[in-house]
N, C-alpha and C positions, 0 to 999 in steps of 0.2 A: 523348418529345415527341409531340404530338398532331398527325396528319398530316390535310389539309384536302385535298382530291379535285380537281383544276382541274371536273371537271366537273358539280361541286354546291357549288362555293365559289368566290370569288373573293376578292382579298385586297381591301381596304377598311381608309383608316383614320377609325375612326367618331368622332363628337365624343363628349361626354358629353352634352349632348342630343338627341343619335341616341338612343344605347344608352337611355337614362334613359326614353324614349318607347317605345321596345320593353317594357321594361319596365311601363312607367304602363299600355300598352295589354293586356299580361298579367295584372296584378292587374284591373282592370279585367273581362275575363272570368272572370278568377277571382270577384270578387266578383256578379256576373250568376250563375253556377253555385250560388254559397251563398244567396243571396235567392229562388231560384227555387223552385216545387212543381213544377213540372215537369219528369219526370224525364229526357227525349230533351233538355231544356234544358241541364239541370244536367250532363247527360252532355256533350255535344257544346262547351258552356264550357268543360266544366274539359276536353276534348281542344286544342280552339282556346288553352288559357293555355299549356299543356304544349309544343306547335309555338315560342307566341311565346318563351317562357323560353328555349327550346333556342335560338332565333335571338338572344336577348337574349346568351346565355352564347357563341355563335359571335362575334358583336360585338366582347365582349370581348377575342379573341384574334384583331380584325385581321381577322374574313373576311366577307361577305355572302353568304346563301344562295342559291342562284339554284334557279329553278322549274323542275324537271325531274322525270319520272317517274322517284320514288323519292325524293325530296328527304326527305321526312317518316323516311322508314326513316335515311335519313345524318344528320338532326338526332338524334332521338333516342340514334343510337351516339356520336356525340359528345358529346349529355350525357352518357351514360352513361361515357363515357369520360373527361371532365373530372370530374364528382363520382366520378371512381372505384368507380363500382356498377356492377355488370350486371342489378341486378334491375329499375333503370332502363328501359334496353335490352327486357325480358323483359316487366314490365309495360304500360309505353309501348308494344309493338307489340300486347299485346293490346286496348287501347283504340283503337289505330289501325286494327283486322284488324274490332272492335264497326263502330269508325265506315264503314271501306270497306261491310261489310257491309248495314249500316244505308242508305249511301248508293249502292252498285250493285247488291246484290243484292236488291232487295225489303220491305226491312228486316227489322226483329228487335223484340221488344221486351226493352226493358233493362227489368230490375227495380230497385226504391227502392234495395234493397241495393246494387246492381253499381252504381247513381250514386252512389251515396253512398263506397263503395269507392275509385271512381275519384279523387271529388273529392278524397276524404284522402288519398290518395298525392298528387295533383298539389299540394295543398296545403302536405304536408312539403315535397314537391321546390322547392315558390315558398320555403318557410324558410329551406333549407338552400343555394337558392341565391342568395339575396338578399345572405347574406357575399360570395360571390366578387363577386358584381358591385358591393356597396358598394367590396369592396379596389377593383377598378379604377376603379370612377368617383371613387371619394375622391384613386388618383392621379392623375386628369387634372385636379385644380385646382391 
């Protein structure tokens, strides 16, 4: 059983037009990151789809994320813990650790590869987690 932290979760229970908006607004950056040539674009989307999906898949099981330092580090282990990967977890914090980077330290420049990398992992992860959350929104009609 997947344990939720009182102090990065709250329980909530979401409609199906909650969760489904969570969602809409994931694909959404996901597809901003696939049309873009810009590669600090493409990168920082498919980071932004990756957070929403994780909050879209918390949804699912009843919690709301709450904004606290560290929040991003607890979504990503819960995905990684609900699709049962750790390479989730593994990858996920190295585009988290790009983007801090990028965003406190000075920046970095990402290379076309390392965007393009990232996007097709976040990309698998929008496939493979599009079943779980069709299962639960299909049961809440």
């Amino acid at each position: 059983m997947i344990k939720f932290e009182d102090n990065y979760f709250q329980k909530f229970d979401f409609s199906r037009k909650q969760v489904k908006k969570y969602l809409d607004s994931a694909r959404k950056d996901l597809k901003i990151a696939k049309e873009s040539d810009i590669v600090d674009v493409r990168f920082q989307f498919s980071y932004n789809s990756l957070i929403k999906l994780g909050v879209a898949l918390i949804a699912c099981h009843g919690y709301k994320v709450r904004a606290r330092v560290g929040h991003h580090v607890k979504i990503l282990e819960k995905i990684s813990e609900m699709l049962n990967d750790e390479n989730i977890l593994i990858y996920g914090n190295q585009m988290r650790k790009t983007r801090n980077t990028e965003l406190y330290d000075g920046g970095i420049i990402i290379t076309d590869k390392r965007a393009e990398e990232y996007f097709d992992f976040v990309l698998r992860l929008a496939d493979s987690s599009g079943g779980i959350l069709k299962k639960y929104l299909d049961a809440l009609l």
